[in-house]
Structure formats: C-alpha cells, structure tokens
N, CA, C and O atoms as a Tinker XYZ file with bonds, in Angstrom:
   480  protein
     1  N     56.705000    9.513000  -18.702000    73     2
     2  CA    56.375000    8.994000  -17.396000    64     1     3
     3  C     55.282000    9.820000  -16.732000    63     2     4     5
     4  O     54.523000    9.339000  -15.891000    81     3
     5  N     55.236000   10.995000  -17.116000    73     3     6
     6  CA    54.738000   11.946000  -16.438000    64     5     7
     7  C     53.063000   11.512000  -16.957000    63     6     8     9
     8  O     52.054000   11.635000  -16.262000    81     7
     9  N     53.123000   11.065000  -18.154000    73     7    10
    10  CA    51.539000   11.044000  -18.918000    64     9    11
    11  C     50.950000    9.855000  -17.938000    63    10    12    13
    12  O     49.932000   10.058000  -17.277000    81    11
    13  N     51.572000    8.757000  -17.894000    73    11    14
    14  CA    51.311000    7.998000  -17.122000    64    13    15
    15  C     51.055000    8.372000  -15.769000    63    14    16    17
    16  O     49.863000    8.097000  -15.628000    81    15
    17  N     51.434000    8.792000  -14.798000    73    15    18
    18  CA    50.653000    9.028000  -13.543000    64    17    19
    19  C     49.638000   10.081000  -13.752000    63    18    20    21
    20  O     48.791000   10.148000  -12.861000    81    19
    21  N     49.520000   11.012000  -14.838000    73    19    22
    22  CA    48.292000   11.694000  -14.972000    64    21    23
    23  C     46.750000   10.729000  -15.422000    63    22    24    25
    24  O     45.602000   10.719000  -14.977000    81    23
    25  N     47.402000   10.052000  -16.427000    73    23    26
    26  CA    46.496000    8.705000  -16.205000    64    25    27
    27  C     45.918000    7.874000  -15.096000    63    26    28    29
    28  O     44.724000    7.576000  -15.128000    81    27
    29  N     46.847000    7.410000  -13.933000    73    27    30
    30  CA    46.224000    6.663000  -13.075000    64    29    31
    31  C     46.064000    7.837000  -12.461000    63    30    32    33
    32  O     45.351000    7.466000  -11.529000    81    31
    33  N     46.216000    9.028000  -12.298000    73    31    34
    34  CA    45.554000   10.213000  -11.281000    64    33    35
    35  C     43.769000   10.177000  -11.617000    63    34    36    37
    36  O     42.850000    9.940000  -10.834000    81    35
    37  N     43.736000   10.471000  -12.913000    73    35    38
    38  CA    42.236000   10.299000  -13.163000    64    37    39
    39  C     41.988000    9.416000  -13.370000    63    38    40    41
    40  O     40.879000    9.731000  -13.803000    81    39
    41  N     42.014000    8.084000  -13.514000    73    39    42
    42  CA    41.391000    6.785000  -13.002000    64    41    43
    43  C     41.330000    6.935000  -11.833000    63    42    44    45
    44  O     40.158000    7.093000  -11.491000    81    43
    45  N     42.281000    6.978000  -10.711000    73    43    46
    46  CA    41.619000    7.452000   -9.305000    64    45    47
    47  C     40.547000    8.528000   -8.765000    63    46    48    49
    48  O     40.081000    8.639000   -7.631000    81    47
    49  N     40.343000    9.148000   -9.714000    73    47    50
    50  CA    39.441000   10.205000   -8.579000    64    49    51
    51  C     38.318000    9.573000   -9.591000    63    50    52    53
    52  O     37.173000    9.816000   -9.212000    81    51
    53  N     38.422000    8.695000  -10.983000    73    51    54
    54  CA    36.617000    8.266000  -11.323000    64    53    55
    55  C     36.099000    7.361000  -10.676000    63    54    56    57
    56  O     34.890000    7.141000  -10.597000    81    55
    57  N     37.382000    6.477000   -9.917000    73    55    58
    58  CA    37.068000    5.321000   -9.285000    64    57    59
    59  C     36.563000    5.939000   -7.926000    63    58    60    61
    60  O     35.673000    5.265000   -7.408000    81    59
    61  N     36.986000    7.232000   -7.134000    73    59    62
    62  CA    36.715000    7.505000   -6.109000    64    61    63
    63  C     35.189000    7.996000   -6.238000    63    62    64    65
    64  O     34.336000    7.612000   -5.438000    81    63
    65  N     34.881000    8.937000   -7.380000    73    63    66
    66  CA    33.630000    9.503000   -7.694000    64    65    67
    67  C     32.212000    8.328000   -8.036000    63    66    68    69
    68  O     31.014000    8.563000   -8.195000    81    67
    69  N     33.191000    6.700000   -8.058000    73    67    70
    70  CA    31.944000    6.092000   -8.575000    64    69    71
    71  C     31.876000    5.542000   -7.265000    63    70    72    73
    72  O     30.751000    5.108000   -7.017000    81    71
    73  N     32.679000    5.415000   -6.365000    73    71    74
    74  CA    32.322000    4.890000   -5.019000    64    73    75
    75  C     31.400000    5.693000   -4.083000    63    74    76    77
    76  O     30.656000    5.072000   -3.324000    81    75
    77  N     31.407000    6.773000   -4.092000    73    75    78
    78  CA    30.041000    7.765000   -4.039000    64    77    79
    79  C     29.235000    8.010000   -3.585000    63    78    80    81
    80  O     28.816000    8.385000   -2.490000    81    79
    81  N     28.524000    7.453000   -5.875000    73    79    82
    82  CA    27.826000    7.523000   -6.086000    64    81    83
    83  C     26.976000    6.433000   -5.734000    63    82    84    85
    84  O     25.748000    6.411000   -5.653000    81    83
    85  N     27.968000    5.367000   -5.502000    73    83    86
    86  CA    27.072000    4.338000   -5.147000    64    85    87
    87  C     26.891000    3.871000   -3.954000    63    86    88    89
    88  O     26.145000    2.902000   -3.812000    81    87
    89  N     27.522000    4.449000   -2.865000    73    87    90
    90  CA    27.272000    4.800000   -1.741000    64    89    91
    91  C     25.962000    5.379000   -1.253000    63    90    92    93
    92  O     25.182000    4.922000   -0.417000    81    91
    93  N     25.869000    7.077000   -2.347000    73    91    94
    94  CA    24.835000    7.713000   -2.176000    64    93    95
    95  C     23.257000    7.349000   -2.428000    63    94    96    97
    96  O     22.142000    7.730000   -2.072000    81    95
    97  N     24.007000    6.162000   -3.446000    73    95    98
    98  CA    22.649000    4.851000   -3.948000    64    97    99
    99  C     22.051000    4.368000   -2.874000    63    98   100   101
   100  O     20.841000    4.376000   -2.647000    81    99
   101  N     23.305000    3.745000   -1.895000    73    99   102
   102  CA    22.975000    2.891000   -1.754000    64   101   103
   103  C     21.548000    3.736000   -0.437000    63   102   104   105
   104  O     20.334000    3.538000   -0.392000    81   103
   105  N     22.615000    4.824000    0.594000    73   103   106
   106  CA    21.945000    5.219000    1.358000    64   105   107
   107  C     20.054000    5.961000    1.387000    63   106   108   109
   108  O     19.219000    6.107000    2.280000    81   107
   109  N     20.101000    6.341000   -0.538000    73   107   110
   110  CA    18.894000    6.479000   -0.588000    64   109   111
   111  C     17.908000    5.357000   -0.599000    63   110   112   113
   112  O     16.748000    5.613000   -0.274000    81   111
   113  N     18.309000    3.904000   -1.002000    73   111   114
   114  CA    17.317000    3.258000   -0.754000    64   113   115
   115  C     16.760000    2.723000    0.572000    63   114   116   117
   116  O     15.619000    2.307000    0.770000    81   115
   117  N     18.028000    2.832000    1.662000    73   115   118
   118  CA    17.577000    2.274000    2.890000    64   117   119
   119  C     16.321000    3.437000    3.398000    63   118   120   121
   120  O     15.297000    3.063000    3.968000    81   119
   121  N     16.539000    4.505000    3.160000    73   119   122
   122  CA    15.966000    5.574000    3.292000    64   121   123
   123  C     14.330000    4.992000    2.880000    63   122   124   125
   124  O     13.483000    4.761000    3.743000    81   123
   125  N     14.169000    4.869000    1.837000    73   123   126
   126  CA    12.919000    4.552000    1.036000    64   125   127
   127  C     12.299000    3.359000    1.380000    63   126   128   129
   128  O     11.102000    3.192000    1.143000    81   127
   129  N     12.979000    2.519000    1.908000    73   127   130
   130  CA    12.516000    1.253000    2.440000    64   129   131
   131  C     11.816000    1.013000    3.604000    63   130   132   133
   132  O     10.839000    0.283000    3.778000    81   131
   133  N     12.660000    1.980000    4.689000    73   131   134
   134  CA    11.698000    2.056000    6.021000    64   133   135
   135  C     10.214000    2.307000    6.181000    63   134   136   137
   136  O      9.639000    3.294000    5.722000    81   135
   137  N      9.565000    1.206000    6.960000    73   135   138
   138  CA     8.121000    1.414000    6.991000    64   137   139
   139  C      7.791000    2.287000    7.812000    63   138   140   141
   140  O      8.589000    3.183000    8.089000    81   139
   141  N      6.024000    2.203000    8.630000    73   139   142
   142  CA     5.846000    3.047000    9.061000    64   141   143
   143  C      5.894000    2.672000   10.776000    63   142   144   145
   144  O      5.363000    1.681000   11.276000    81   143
   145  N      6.495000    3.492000   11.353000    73   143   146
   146  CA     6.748000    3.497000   12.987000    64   145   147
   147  C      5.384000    4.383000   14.114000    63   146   148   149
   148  O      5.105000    5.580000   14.172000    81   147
   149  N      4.892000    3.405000   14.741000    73   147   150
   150  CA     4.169000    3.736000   15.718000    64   149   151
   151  C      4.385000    3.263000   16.280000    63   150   152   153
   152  O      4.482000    2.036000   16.284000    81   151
   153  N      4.752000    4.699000   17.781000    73   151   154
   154  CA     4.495000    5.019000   19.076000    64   153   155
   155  C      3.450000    5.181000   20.186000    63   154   156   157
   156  O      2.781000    6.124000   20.608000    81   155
   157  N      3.579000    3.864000   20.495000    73   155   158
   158  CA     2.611000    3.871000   21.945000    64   157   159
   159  C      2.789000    3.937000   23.314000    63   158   160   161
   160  O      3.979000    4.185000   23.504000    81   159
   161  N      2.148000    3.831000   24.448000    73   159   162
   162  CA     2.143000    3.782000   25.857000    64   161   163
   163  C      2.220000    2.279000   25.794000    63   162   164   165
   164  O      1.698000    1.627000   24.889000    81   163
   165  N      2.871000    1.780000   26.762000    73   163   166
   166  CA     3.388000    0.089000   26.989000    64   165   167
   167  C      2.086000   -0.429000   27.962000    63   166   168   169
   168  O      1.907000   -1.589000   28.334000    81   167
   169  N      1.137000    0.870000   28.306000    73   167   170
   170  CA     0.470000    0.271000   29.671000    64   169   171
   171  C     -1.081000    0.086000   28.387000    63   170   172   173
   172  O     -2.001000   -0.676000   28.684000    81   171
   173  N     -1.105000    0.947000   26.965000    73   171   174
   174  CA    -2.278000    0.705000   26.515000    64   173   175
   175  C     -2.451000   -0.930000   26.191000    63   174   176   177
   176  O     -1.400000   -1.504000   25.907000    81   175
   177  N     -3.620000   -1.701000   26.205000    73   175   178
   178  CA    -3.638000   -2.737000   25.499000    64   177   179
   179  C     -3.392000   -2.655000   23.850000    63   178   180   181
   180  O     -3.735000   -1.837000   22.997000    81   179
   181  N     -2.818000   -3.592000   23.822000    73   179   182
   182  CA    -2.760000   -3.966000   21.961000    64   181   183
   183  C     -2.354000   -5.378000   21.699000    63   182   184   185
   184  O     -1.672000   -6.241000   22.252000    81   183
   185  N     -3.022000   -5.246000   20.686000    73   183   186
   186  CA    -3.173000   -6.890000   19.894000    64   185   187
   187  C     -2.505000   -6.795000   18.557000    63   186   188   189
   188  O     -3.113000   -6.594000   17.505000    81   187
   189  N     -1.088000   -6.968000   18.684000    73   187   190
   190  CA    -0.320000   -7.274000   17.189000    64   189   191
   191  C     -1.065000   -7.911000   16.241000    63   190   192   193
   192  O     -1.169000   -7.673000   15.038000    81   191
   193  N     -1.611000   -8.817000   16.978000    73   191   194
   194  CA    -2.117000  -10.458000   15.395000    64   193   195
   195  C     -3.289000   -9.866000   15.092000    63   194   196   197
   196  O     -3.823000  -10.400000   14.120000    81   195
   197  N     -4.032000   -8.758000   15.663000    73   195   198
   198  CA    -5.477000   -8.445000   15.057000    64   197   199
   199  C     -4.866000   -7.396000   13.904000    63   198   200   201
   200  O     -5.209000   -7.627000   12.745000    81   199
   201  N     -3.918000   -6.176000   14.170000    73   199   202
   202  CA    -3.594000   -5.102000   13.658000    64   201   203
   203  C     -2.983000   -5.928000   12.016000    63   202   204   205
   204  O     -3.378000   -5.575000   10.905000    81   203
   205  N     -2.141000   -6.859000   12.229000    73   203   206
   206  CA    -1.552000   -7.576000   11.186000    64   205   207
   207  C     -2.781000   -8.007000   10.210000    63   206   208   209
   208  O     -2.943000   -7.652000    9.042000    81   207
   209  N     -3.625000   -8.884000   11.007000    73   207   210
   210  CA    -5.092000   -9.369000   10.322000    64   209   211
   211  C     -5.598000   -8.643000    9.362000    63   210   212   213
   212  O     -5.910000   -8.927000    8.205000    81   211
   213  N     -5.665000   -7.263000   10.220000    73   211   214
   214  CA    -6.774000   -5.792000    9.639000    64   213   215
   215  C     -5.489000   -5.786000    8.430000    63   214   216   217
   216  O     -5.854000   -6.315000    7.380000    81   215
   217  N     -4.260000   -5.344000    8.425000    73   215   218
   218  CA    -3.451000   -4.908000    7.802000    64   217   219
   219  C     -3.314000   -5.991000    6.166000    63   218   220   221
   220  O     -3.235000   -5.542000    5.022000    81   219
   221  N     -3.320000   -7.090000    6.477000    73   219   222
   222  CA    -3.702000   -8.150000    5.453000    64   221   223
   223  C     -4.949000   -8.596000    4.915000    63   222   224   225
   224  O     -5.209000   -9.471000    4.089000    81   223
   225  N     -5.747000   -7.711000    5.642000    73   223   226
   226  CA    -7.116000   -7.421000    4.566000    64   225   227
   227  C     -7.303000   -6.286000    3.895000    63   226   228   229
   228  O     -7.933000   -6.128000    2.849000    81   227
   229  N     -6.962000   -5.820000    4.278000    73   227   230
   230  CA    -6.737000   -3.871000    3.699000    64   229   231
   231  C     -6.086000   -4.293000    2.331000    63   230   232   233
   232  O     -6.653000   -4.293000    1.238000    81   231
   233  N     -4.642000   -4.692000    2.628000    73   231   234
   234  CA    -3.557000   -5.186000    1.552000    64   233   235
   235  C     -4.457000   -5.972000    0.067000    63   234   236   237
   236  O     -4.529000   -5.651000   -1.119000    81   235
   237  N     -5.130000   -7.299000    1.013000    73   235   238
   238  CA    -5.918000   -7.598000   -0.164000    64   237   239
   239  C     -6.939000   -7.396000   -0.985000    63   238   240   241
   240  O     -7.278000   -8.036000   -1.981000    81   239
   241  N     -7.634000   -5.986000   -0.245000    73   239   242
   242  CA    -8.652000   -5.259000   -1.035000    64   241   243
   243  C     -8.190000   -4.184000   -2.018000    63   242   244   245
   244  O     -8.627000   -3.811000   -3.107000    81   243
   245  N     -7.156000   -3.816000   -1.260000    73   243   246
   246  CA    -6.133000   -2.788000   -2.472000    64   245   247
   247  C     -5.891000   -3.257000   -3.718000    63   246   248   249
   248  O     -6.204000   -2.682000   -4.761000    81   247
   249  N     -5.050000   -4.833000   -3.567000    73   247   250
   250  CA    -4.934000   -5.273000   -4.671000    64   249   251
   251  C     -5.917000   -6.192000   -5.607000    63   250   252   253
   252  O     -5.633000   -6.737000   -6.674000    81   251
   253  N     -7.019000   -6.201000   -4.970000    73   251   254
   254  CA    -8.645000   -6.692000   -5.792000    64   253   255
   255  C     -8.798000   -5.199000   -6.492000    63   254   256   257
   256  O     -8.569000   -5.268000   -7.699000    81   255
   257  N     -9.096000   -3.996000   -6.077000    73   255   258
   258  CA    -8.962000   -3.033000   -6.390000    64   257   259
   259  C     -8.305000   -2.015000   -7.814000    63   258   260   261
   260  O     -8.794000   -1.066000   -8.427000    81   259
   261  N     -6.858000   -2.831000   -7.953000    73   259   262
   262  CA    -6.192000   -2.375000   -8.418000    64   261   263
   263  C     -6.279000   -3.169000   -9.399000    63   262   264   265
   264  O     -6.156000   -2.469000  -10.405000    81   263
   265  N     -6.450000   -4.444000   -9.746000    73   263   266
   266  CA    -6.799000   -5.355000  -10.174000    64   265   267
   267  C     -8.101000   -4.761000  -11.604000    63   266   268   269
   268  O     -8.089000   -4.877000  -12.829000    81   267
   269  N     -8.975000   -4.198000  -10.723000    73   267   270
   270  CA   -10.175000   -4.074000  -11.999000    64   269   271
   271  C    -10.364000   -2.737000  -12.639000    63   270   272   273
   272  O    -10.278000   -1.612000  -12.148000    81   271
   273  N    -10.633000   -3.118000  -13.819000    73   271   274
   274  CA   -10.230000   -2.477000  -14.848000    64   273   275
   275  C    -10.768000   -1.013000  -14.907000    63   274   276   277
   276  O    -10.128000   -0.017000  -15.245000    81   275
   277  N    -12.398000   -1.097000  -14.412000    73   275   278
   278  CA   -13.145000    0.426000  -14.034000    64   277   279
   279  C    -13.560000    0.170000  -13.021000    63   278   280   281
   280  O    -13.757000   -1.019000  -12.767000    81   279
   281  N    -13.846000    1.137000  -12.083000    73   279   282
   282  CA   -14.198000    1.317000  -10.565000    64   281   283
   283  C    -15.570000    2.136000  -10.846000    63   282   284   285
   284  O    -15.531000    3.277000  -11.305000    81   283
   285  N    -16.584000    1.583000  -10.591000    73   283   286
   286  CA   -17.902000    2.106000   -9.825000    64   285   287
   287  C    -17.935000    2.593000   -8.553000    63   286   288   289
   288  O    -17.710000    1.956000   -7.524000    81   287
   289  N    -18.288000    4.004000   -8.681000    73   287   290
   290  CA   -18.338000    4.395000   -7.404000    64   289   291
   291  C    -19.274000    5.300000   -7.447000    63   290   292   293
   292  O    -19.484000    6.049000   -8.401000    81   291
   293  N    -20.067000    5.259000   -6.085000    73   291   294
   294  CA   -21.915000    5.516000   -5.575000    64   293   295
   295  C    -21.349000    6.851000   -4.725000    63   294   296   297
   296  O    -20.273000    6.999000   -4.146000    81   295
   297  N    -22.130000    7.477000   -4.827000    73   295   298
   298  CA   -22.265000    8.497000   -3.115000    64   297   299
   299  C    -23.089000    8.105000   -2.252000    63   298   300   301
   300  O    -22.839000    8.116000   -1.047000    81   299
   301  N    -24.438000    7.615000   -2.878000    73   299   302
   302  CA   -25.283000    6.922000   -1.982000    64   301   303
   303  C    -25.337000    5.560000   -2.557000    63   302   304   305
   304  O    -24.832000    5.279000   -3.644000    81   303
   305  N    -26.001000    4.672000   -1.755000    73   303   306
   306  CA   -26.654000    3.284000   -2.351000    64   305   307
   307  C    -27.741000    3.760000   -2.595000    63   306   308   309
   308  O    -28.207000    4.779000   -2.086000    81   307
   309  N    -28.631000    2.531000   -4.011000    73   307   310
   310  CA   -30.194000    2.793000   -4.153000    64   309   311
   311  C    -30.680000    2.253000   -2.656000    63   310   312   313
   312  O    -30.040000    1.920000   -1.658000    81   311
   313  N    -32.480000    2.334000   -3.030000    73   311   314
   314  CA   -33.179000    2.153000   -2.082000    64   313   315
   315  C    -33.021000    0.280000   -1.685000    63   314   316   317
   316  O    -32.314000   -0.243000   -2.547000    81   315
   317  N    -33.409000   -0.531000   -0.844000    73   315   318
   318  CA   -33.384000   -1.643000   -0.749000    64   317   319
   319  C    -32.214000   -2.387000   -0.492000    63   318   320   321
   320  O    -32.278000   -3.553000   -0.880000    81   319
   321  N    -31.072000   -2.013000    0.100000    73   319   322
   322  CA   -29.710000   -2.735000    0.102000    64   321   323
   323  C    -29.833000   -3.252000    1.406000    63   322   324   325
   324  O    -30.474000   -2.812000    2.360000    81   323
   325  N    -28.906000   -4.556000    1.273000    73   323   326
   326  CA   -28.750000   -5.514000    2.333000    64   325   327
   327  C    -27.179000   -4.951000    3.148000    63   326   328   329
   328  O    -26.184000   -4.741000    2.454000    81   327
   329  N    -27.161000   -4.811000    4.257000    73   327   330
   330  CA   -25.950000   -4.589000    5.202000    64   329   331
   331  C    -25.374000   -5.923000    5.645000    63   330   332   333
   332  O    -26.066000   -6.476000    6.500000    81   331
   333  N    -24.650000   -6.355000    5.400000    73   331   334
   334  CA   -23.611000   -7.570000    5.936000    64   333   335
   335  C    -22.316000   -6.911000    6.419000    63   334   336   337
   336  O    -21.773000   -5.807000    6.371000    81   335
   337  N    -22.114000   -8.017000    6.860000    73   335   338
   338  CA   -20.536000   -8.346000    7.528000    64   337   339
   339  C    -20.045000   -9.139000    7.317000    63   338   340   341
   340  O    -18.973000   -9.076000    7.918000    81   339
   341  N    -20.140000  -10.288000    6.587000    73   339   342
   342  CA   -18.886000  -11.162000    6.314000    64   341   343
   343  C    -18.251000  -11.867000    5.052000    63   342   344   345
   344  O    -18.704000  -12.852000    4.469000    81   343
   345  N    -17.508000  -11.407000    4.858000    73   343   346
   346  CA   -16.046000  -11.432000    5.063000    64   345   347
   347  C    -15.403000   -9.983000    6.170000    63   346   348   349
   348  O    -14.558000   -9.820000    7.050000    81   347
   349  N    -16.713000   -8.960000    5.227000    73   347   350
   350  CA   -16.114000   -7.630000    5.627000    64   349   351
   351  C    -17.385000   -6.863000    5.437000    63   350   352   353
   352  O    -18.365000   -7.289000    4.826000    81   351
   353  N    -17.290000   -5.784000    5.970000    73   351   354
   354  CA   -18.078000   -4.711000    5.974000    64   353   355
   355  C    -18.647000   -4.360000    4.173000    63   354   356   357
   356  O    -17.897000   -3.843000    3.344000    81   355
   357  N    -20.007000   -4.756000    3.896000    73   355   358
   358  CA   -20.475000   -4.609000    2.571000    64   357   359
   359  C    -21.886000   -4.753000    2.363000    63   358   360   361
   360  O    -22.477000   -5.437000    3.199000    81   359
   361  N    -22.560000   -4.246000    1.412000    73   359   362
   362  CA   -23.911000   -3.682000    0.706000    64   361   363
   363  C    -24.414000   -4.556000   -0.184000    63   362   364   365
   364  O    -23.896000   -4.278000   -1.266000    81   363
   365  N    -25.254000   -5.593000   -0.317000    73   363   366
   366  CA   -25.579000   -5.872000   -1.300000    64   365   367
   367  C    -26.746000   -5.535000   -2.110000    63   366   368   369
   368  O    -27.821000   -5.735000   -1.544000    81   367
   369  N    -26.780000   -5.211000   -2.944000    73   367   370
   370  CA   -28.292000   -4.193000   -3.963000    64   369   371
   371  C    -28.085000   -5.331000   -5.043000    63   370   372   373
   372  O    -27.131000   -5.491000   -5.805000    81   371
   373  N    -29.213000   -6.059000   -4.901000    73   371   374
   374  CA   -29.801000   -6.572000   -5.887000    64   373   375
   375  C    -28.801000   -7.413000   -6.293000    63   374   376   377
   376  O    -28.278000   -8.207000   -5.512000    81   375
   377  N    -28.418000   -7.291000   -7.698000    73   375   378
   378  CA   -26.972000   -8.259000   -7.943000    64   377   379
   379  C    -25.994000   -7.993000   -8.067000    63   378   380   381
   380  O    -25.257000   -8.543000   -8.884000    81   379
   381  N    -25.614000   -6.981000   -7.238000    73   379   382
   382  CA   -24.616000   -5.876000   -7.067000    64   381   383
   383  C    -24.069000   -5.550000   -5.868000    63   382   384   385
   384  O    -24.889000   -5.367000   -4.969000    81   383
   385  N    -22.684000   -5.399000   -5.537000    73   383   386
   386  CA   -22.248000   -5.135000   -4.297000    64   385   387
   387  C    -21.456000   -4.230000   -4.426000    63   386   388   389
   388  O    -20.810000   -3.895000   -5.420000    81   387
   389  N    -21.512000   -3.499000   -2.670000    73   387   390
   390  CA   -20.196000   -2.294000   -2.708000    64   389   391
   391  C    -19.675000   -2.530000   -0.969000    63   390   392   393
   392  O    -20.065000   -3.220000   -0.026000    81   391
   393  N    -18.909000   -1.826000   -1.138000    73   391   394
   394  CA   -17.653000   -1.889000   -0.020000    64   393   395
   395  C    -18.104000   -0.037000    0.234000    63   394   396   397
   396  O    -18.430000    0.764000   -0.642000    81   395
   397  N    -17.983000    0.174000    1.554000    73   395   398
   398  CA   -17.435000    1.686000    2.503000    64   397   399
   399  C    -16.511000    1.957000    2.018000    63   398   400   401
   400  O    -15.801000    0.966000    1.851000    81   399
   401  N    -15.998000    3.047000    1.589000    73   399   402
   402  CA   -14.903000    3.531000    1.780000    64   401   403
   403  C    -14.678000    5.394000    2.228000    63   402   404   405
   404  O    -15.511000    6.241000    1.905000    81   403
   405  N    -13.994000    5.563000    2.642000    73   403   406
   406  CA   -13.973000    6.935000    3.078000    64   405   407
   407  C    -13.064000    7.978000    2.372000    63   406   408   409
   408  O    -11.956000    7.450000    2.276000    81   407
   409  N    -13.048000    8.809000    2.016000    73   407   410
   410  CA   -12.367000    9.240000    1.345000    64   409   411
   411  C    -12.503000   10.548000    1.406000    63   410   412   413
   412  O    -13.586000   10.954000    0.985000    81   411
   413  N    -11.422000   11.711000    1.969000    73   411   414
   414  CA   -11.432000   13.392000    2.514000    64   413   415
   415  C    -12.852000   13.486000    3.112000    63   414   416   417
   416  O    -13.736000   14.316000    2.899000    81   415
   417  N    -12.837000   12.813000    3.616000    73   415   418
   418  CA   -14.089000   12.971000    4.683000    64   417   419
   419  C    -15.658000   12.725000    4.223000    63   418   420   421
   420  O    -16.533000   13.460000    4.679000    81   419
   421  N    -15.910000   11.880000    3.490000    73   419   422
   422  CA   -17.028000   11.907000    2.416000    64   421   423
   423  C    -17.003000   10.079000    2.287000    63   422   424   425
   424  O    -16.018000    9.420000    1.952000    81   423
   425  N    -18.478000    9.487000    2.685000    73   423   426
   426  CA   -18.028000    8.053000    2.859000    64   425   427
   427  C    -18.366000    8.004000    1.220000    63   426   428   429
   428  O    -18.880000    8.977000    0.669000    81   427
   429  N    -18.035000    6.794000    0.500000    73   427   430
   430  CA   -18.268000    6.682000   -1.217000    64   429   431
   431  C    -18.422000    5.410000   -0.849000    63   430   432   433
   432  O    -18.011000    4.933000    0.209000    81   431
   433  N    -19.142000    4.710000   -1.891000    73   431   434
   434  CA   -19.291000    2.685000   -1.932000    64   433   435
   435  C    -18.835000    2.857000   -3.204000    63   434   436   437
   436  O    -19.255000    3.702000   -3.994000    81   435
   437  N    -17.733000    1.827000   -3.458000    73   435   438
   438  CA   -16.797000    1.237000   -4.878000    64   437   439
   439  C    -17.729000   -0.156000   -4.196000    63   438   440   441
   440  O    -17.999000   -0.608000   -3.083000    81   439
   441  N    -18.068000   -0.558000   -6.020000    73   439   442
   442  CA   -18.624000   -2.132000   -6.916000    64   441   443
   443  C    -17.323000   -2.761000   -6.455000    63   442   444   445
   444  O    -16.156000   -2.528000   -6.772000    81   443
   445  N    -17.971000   -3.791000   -5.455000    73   443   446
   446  CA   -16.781000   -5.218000   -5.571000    64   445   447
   447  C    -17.293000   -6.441000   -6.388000    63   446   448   449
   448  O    -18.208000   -6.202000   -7.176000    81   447
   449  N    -17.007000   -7.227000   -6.339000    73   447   450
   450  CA   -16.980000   -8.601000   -6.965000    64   449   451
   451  C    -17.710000   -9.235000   -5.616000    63   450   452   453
   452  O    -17.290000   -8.843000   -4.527000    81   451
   453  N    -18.758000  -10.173000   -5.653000    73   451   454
   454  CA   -19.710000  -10.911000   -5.031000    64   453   455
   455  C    -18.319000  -11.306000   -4.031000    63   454   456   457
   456  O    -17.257000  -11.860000   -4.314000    81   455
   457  N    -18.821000  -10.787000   -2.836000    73   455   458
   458  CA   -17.487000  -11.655000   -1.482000    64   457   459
   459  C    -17.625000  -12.739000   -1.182000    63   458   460   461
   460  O    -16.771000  -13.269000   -0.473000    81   459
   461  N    -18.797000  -13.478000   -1.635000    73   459   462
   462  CA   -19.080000  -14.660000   -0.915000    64   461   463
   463  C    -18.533000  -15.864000   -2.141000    63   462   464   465
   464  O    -18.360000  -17.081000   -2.060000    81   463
   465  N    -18.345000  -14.765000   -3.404000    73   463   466
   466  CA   -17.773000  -16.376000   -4.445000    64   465   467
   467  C    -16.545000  -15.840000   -4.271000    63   466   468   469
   468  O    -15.903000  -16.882000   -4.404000    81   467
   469  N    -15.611000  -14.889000   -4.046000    73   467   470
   470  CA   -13.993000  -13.905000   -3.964000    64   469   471
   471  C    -13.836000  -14.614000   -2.923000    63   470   472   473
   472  O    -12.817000  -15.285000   -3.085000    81   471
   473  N    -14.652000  -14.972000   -1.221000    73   471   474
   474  CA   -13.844000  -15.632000   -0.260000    64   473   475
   475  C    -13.500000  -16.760000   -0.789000    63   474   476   477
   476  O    -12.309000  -17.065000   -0.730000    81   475
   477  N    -14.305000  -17.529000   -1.340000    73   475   478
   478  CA   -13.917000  -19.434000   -1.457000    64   477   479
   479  C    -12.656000  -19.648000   -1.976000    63   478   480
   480  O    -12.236000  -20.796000   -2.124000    81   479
C-alpha cells in the first residue's frame, strides 16, 4: 500500500512541476509580446492615422528590403541624380534608384526597385 501512495506522491509533485513550467511559459510570452508605449502631453497635437500611415510604410519597406537577395549600398550618390518624393523620399541615377537611410549617424542610400512600377 505504501508503494502506492509513493507513486501518486510523485505523480503529484510532476504534475505540480509541469504546471509551472507552463505557467512560467506562459508569463514569458506575454512579456515578449508587448509593443512599444509612448508617453505624451494630452495638450501636444497628434495625429494617430498619420503616425499609423508613416508606421505602414516603414513596415513595407522593411519587408521589400528583406525580401532582396543583395543590398547595394552608396555613401554618396554619383553626379546627376534626380530628388523625388513620391511614393517616398528617393534618388533616381540614371536607371537606378536609392532610398535615405540613416544609420549611427551616417546617412547611406540602399538600391530599391523602380517605385513608380513597386507602387502600381
């Protein structure tokens, strides 16, 4: 009799040890999930739907980005480049384009893909 409750003794404390662990699961992912929180003054102006806008173009240049296979990247442009704006802030040289980017304090132009055939 005795073997027997030593049995369900340690089935109880693995069952207690797996409740836990998966507890401790669970709390690390809420952890990891939270985005990022900014604090403002209620009296500054702000525009949610522009910040979202900016935030969903950023998003989709990351993943154009991530997307290609080698990254060209300039310190300067050559001589003769065209400055535009639309879709977005970009360079066009000849048959070649680049995007701003900034990076530890040092602006760099990364080769995009023509924006004007990528918007359509």
């Amino acid at each position: 009799m005795s073997a027997t409750l030593r049995e369900i003794n340690r089935l109880s404390i693995s069952y207690t040890l797996l409740v836990f662990a998966l507890l401790a699961f669970i709390v690390g992912i809420s952890d990891a999930a939270a985005g990022t929180v900014t604090v403002r003054k209620s009296s500054d102006p702000f525009d949610a739907f522009a910040v979202r806008d900016e935030l969903a173009k950023d998003h989709k240049w990351q993943q154009a980005l991530a997307q290609q296979q080698q990254l060209d990247i300039l310190r300067s442009l050559p001589a003769g480049c065209l400055s535009l704006m639309t879709p977005y802030p970009y360079y066009s040289c000849a048959a070649l384009f680049y995007r701003p980017h900034q990076h530890q304090g040092e602006l760099l132009y990364i080769q995009i893909p023509d924006p004007a055939v990528s918007s359509n």
